[in-house]
Every structure is written in structure tokens, then in C-alpha cells.
C-alpha positions as CSV (number, residue, x, y, z in Angstrom):
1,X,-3.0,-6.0,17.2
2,X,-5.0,-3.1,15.8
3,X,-4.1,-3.2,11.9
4,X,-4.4,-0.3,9.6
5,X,-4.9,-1.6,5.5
6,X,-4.4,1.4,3.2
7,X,-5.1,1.6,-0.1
8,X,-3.1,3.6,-2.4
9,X,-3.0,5.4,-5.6
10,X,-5.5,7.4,-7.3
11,X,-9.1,6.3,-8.6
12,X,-8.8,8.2,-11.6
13,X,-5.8,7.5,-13.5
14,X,-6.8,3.6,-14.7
15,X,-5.0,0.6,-13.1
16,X,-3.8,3.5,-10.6
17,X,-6.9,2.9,-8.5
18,X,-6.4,-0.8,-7.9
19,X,-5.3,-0.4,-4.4
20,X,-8.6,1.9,-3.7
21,X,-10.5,-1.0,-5.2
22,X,-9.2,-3.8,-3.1
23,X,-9.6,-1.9,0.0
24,X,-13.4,-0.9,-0.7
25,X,-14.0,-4.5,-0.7
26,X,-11.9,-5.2,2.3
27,X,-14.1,-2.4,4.0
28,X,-17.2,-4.5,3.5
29,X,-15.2,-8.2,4.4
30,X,-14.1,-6.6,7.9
31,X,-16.8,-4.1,8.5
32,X,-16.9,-6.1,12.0
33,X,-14.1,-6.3,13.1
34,X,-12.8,-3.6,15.4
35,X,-9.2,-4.4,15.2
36,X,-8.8,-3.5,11.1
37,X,-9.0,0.2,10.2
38,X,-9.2,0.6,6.4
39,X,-8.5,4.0,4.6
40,X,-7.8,5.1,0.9
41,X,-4.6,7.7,0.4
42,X,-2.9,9.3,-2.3
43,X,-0.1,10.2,-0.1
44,X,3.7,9.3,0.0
45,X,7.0,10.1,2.0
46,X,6.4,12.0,5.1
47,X,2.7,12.6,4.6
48,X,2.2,8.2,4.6
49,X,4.0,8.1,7.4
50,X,2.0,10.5,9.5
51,X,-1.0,8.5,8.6
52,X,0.9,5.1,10.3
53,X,0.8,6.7,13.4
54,X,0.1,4.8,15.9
55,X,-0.2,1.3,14.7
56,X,1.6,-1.7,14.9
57,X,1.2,-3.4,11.9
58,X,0.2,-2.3,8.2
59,X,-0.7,-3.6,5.4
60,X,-0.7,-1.4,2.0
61,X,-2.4,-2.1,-1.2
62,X,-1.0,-0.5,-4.1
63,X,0.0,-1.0,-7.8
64,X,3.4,-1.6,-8.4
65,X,5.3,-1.4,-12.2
66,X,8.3,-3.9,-12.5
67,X,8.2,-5.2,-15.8
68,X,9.1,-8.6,-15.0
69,X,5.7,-10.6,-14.1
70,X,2.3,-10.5,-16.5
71,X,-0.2,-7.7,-15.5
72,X,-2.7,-8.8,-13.0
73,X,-0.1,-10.8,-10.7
74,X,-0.4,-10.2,-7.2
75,X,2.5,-10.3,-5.0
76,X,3.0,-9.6,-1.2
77,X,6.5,-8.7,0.5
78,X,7.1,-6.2,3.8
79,X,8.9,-3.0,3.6
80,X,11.8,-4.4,4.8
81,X,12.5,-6.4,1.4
82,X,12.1,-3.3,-0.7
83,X,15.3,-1.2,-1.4
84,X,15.4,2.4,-0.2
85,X,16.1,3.9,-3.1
86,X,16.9,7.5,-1.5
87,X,19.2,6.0,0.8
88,X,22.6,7.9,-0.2
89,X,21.4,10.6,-2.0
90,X,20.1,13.8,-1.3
91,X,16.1,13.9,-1.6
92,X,13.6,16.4,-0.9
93,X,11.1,16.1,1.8
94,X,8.5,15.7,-0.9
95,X,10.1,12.7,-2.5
96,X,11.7,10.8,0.0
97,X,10.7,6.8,0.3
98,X,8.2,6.0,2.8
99,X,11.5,3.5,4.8
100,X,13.2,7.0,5.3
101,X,10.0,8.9,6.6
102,X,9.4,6.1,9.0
103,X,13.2,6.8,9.7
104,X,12.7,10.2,10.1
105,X,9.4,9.6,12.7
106,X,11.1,6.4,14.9
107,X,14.1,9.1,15.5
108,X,11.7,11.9,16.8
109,X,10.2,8.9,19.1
110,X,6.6,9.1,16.9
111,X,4.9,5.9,17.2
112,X,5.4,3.8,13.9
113,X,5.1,-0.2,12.9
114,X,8.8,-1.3,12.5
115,X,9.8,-2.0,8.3
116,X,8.7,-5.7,8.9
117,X,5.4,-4.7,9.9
118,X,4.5,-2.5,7.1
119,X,3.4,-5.4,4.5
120,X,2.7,-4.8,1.0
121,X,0.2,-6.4,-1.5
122,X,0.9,-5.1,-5.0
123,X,-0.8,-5.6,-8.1
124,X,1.4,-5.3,-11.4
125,X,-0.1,-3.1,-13.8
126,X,1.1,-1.0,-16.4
127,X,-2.0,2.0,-17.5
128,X,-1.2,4.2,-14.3
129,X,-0.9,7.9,-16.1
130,X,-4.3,7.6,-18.5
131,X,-7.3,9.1,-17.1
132,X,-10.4,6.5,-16.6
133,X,-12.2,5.9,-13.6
134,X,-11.9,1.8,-14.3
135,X,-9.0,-0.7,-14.6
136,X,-8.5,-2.5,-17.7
137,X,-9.6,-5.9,-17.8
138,X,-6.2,-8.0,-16.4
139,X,-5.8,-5.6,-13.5
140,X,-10.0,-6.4,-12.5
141,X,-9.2,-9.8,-12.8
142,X,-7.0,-9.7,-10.3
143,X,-8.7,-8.4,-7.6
144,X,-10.4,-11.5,-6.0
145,X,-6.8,-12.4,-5.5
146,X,-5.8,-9.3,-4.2
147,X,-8.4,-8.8,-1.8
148,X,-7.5,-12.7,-0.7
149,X,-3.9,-11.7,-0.1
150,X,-4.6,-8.6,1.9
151,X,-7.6,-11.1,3.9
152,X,-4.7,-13.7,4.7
153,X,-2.6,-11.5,6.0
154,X,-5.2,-10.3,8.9
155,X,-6.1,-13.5,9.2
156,X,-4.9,-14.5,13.1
């Protein structure tokens, strides 16, 4: 199953970058392997789910802000277990959630993963808006385990 791992977010706003970061070094783990395509986005909504075309399964690497778990904690979950959060209400095509772009491309019979096949690796973090090209010291820690989750998951 040909795998697409796409880091998101933006390299220069701090903890931002972490998903850029963790799929640099994926780059380098699975420079080999044929099967896994890695890219770096800062895209969303309709845009994100161009770039899924065509694959079956993939994974993305992002930061994620929930307040409820330290900084640095990794956690994994598929697209499936995330609420839609436009679902019900009226959204422009610039902000609609990635689950209703995917939607929107399975309906015009474009290739897309299914919601359980989109899986997520997220990194809590909280310094997303400041500008630095580096993540604070928690959010680097993390990354061994980050790269480790996103590594399991491609694992066959």
C-alpha cells in the first residue's frame, strides 16, 4: 500500500513546524523505501485534500493544541475519531475541515484514503503564532517519539 506521511504546519512560527520536523527525519529513515512518499504542506480544507489524491493510506504529522495533556506528548488517532467540527454549519470553502473536503472529493468519485486511513500523529504544543525558526525545548524533546509513532505506523 503506497503511503503518503505529510507534515504540516509552518517552519517559521515556533512549535508550528513540529510536523515539518518529524517528517524531515522520516525522509531520511525511509529514503529506501519506494512505497512511503513524504511531503511538507501548509495547506488545509480542499487544498489537503487534493494533495491525498490518489493514495490509500495517510499518515499526517502535525501539532495539535488541546490543553489537556503536558506539552511534548505525542498522540496518534485516525480522522475518523476527530469530530467534524463544520458539520452543520455553513463554512466557506476556505475553512472547511479536511473530513468534509474528503467528503466533498469521494462524492465527485476523486480517489481518496477512506477517514480510517488518514492517521494522525500530533504533538501538543502551545507557541504556534510567535515567529522563530526552532521549537522550544519540550516540543524538541518530543520528536524521537514522534518520528517513532509515525515509523510504527508504516511498519508492515
Amino acid at each position: 500500500m503506497k503511503t503518503l506521511i505529510i507534515g504540516l504546519g509552518n517552519p517559521i512560527l515556533g512549535d508550528d513546524g513540529v510536523g515539518w520536523r518529524v517528517v524531515e527525519e522520516i525522509a531520511r529513515k525511509t529514503a529506501n523505501q519506494p512505497e512511503v512518499e513524504v511531503d511538507c504542506v501548509s495547506l488545509g480544507g480542499l487544498s489537503l485534500m487534493e494533495r491525498l489524491t490518489g493514495y490509500e493510506r495517510v499518515i499526517l504529522v502535525d501539532s495539535i493544541f488541546t490543553g489537556k495533556k503536558p506539552l511534548g506528548t505525542v498522540s496518534r488517532f485516525s480522522l475518523k475519531d476527530v469530530p467534524d467540527l463544520t458539520a452543520g454549519h455553513s463554512a466557506s470553502a476556505h475553512d472547511t475541515s479536511l473530513r468534509n473536503a474528503l467528503n466533498v472529493g469521494r462524492s465527485m468519485n476523486i480517489s481518496l484514503p477512506r477517514d480510517e486511513d488518514v492517521l494522525i500523529v500530533a504533538i501538543e504544543t502551545e507557541i504556534i503564532y510567535d515567529f522563530s525558526e526552532t521549537l522550544s525545548p519540550s516540543i524538541e524533546a518530543a520528536l524521537p517519539q514522534a518520528v517513532m509513532a509515525v515509523l510504527q505506523l508504516i511498519q508492515p
